[in-house]
N, C-alpha and C positions, 0 to 999 in steps of 0.2 A: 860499569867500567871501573874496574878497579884501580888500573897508573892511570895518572893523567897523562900521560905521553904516548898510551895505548889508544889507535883511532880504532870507534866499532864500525864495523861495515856489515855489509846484507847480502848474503850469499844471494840472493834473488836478482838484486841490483846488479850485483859482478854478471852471471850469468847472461842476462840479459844484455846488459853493456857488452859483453862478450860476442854474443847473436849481433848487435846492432853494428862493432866492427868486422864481422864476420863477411854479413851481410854487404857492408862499404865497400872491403876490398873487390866482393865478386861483382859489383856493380862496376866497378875502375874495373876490374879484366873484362868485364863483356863490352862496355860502352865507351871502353878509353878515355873517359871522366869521369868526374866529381859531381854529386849531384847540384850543389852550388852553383860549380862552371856549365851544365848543362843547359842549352839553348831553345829548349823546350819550351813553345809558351803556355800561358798559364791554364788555356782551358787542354791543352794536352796533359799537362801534370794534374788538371783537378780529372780526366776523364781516367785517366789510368789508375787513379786512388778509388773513382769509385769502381774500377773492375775490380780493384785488388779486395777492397772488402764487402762486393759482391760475393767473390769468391771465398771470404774469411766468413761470410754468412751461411753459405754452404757447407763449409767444415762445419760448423757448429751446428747446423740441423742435423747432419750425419753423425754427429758425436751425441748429440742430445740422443737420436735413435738409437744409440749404441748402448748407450746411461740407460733407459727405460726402454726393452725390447718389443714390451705390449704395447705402448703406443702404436697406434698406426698413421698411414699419414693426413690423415684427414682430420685428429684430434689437436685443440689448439694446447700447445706447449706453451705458451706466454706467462704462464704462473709456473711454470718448473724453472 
């Protein structure tokens, strides 16, 4: 950083932070709250977290297939 009045920021970071309020609003238009204000109790919000990266584990076996097309599916991926 060359000024000192110059802040450096992380394209990655913006991006993402981008997704993350992206993500909030379409939350507020389907559920008409905030997940804060949300009345959900806690083993509903932990059971939904594990569908959600159920299904984020699924992506990524399908992505890993895509990355190395010889694998097949009975070969352990856990060192790729």
């Amino acid at each position: 950083m060359n000024d000192k009045n110059q802040i450096m920021t992380d394209r990655i970071v913006q991006v993402v932070t981008d997704k993350f309020k992206s993500r909030s609003r379409v939350g507020i238009e389907k559920y008409g709250t905030t997940l804060c204000r949300n009345e959900a109790e806690i083993l509903e919000r932990l059971t939904h977290l594990e569908e959600e990266l159920m299904d984020g584990l699924l992506y990524l076996q399908w992505i890993k297939e895509k990355l190395v097309p010889t694998i097949d599916q009975t070969t352990d991926t856990s060192n790729f």
